[in-house]
C-alpha positions in Angstrom: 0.0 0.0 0.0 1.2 3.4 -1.0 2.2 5.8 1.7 0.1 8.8 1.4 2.0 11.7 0.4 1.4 15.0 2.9 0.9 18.4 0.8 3.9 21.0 2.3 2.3 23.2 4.5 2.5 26.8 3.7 4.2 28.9 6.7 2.3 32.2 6.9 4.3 35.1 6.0 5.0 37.3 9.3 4.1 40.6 7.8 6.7 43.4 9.5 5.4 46.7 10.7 3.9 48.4 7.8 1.6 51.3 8.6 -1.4 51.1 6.4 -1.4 55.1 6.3 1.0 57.7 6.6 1.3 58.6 10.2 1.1 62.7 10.7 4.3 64.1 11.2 4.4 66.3 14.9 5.0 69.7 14.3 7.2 71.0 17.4 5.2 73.9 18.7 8.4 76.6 18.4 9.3 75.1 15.0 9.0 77.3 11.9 6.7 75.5 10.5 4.2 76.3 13.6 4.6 79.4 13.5 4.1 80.0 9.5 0.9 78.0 10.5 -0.4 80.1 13.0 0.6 83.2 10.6 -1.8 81.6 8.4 -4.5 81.0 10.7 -4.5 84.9 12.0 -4.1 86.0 8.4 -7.5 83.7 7.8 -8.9 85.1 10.9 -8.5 88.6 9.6 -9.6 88.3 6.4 -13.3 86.8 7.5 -13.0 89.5 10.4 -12.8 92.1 8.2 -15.5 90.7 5.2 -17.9 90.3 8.2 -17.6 93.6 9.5 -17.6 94.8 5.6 -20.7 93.1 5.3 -22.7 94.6 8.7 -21.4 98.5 7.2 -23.2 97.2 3.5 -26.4 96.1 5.8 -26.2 99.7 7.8 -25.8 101.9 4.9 -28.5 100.0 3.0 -31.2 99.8 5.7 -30.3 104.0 5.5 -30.3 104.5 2.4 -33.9 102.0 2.1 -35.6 104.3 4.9 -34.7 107.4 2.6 -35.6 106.3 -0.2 -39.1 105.1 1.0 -39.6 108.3 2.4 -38.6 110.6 -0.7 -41.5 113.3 -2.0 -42.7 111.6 -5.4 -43.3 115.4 -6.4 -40.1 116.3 -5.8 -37.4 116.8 -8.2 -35.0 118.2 -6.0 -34.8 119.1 -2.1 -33.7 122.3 -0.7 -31.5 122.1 2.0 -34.5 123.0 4.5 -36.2 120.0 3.4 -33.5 117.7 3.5 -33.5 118.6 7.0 -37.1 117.9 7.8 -36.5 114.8 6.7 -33.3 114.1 8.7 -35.5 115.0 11.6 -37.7 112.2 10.7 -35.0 109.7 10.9 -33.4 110.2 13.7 -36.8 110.1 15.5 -37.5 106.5 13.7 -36.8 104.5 16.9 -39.3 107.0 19.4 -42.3 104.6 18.6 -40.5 101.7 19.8 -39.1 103.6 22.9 -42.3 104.9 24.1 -43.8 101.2 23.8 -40.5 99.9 25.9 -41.4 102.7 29.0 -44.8 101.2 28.6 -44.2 98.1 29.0 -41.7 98.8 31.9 -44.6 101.0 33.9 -46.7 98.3 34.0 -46.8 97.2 38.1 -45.5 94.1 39.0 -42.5 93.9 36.8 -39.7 93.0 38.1 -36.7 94.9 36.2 -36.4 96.7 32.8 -37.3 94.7 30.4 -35.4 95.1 26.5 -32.9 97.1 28.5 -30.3 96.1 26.1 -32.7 97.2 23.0 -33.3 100.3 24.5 -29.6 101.2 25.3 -28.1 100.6 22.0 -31.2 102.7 20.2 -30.6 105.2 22.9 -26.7 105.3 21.9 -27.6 105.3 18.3 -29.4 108.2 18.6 -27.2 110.5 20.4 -24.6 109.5 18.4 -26.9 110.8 15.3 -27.6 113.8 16.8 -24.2 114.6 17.3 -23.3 114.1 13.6 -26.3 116.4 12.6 -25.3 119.1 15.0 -21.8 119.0 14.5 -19.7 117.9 10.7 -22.8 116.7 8.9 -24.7 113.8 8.6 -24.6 111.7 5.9 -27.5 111.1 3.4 -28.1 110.4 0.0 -27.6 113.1 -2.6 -31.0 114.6 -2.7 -30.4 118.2 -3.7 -29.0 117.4 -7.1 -31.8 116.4 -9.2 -29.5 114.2 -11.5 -28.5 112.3 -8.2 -31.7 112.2 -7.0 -33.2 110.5 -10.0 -30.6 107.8 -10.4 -31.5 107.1 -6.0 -35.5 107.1 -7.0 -34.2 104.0 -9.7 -31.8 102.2 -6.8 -33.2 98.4 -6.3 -32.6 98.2 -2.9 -28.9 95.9 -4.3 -26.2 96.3 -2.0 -23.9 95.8 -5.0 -25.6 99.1 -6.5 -24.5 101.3 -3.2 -21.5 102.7 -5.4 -23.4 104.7 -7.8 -25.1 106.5 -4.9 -23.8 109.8 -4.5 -24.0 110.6 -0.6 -23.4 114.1 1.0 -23.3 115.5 4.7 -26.3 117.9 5.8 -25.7 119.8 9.5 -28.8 121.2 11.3 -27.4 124.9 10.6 -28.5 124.2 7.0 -32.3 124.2 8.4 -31.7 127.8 8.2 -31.2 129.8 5.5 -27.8 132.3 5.6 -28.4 136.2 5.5 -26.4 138.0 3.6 -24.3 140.3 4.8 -24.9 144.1 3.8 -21.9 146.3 3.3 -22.6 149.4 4.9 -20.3 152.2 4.0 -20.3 154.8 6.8 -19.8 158.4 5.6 -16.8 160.1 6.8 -16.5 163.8 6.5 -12.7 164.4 7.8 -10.1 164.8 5.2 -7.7 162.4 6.3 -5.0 164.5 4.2 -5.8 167.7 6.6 -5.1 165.7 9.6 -1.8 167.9 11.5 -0.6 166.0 14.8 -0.6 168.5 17.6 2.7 169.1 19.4 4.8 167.8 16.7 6.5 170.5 14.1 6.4 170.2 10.7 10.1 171.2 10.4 10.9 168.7 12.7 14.4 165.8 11.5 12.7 163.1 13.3 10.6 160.4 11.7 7.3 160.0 13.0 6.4 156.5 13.8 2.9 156.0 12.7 0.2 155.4 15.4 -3.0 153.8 14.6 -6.0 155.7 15.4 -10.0 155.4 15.1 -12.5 158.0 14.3 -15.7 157.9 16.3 -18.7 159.3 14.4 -21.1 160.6 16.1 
């Protein structure tokens, strides 16, 4: 009887330490390469820092410029610069609706602290700060005392991406009131100025005379 031949068995292979993926390298935290890193990241940081706070200025000056324009005269082809202050008057008083329904809900009894107290201080702020633009430099509105600039703000959209081809100008709260001339008033004078002889002093005199100013009182 034949023996019965064995198949060779296969050893397994004894697989050595092969990572399946590379394995991050550490970055030692005082290394260049951190620190190019965290340049990056503050560089990144800035940019979206500054497109956000690009993008809340946009909002501002379009939720203006919206408010102005809803408000425009339709008869109007152009506003004096009394007008133009009427209507500034009307915007900075926008928020006194919402104020005088804040007190009201805060007189109610039984309340227990101010409520919107953080609504009421920031309108309160944006206010004064208003004010003080219109009293002082100017405050900034659209062009509406040209009549070419005031037709191509009737036509705006309401885009934010339009805001460029708005022409804006300041307005103060002296403008409200229209500048008097000033009248030149000659005042007659009857003295010969060439007749004029200073007492005391002799005309045959060497000495220079050192000229004095003087006034004339008319009565």
């Amino acid at each position: 009887m034949a023996a019965s031949r064995e198949l060779p068995r296969l050893k397994p292979k004894i697989l050595k330490g092969k990572s399946t993926g590379r394995e991050k390298k550490v970055i030692h935290p005082y290394s260049r390469k951190a620190a190019q890193i965290t340049r990056e990241a503050h560089k990144q940081e800035r940019k979206e820092k500054m497109k956000n706070e690009k993008a809340l200025r946009l909002n501002l000056i379009g939720e203006k410029l919206q408010w102005f324009h809803n408000h425009l005269d339709p008869q109007k082809t152009r506003y004096s610069k009394k007008d133009a202050c009427q209507l500034i008057e009307r915007y900075l008083g926008r928020f006194s609706g919402e104020l005088e329904q804040i007190e009201l809900h805060n007189s109610i009894k039984d309340r227990q602290g101010r409520r919107h107290s953080s609504r009421e201080t920031v309108i309160k702020q944006t206010m004064e700060r208003e004010r003080q633009q219109y009293e002082g430099y100017g405050f900034e509105i659209p062009d509406i005392l040209n009549i070419s600039n005031l037709k191509i703000f009737r036509e705006w959209d309401f885009d934010l991406k339009k805001l460029p081809n708005i022409k804006m100008t300041k307005v103060c709260a002296d403008d409200a009131v229209p500048k008097k001339r000033k009248k030149k008033t000659n005042l007659p004078v009857d003295i010969d100025l060439g007749e004029l002889e200073l007492a005391g002093d002799s005309s045959d005199s060497d000495e220079e005379m050192t000229p004095v100013p003087f006034c004339l009182s008319l009565s």
